[in-house]
N, C-alpha and C positions, 0 to 999 in steps of 0.2 A: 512410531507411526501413529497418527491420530486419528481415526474412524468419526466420522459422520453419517447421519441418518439424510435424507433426505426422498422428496419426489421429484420423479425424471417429469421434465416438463416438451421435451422434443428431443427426438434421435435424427441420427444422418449418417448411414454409413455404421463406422465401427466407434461412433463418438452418441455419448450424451449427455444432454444438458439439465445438471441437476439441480433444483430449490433445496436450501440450506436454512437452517433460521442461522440467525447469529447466534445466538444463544448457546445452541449447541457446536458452534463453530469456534466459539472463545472461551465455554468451558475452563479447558484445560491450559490456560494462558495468562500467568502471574497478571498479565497487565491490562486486564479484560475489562476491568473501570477504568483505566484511563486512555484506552488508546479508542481511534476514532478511523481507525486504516478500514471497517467497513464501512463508513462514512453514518448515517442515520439511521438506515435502511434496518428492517427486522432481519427480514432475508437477503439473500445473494444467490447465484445462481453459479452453478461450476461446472464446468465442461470437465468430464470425463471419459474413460475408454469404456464400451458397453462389452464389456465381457459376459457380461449375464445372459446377454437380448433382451433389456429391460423396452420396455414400450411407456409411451407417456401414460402417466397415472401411476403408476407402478412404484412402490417405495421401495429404495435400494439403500445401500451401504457403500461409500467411497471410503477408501483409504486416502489419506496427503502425508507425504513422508515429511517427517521432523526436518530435514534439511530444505525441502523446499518453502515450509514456512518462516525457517531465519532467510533464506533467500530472498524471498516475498518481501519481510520486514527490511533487508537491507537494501534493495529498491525503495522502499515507500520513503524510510529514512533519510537518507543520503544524499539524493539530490536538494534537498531545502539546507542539508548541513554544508557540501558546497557552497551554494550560491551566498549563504554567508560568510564563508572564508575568503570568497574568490571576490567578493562585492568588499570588503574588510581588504585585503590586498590591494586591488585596485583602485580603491582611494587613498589608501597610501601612496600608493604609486603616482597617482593625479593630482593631489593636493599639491603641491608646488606648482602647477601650472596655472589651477585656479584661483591660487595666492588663498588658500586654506589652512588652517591649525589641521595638520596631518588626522591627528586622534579624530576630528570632529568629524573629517573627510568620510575617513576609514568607516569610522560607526555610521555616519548616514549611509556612505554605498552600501555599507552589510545590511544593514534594514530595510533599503529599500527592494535588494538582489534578492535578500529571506522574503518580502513579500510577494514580488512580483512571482519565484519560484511558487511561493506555496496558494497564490490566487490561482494558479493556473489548472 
């Protein structure tokens, strides 16, 4: 389980919304120079359960269980590694109709599916 520092920035209910840097969020994460899954950002911000009663301003401590951060990563993953197989597939699949060298097909649909996936 990995612990985070953070400050509660809004409550609601039995939920709050906590500031994270990155920093201390990828610590602990082999791959913490090369991955980009928090995007640029210093901070993030994470919803959590307020067991405390924390109130905004208030610096707390979230727990995130090890399983839901492979969870997280294999969401983030996944769907770009799709749309390359399935874009790779289906020009194979097509390339006879368009009178295409199958290979060239395949690799253009996959690069274009890998892009369109990962612009979005």
């Amino acid at each position: 389980m990995s612990r985070e520092e953070g400050i509660v920035t809004r409550t609601k209910g039995d939920r709050a919304w906590v500031r994270v840097s990155r920093s201390s969020m990828c610590d602990q994460c082999g791959s913490r120079n090369a991955c980009h899954s928090l995007g640029g950002d210093r901070e993030k911000e994470a919803e959590a359960f307020n067991t405390a009663g924390a109130a905004p301003g208030d610096r707390v401590m979230i727990a995130i269980p090890t399983g839901s951060l492979v969870g997280i990563a294999f969401l983030f993953y996944m769907p770009p590694v799709l749309a390359l197989l399935a874009g790779a597939i289906g020009g194979m699949k097509l390339a006879p109709r368009l009178g295409m060298d199958p290979e060239i097909a395949s690799l253009t649909a996959a690069l274009v599916a890998f892009v369109v996936m990962v612009g979005t």
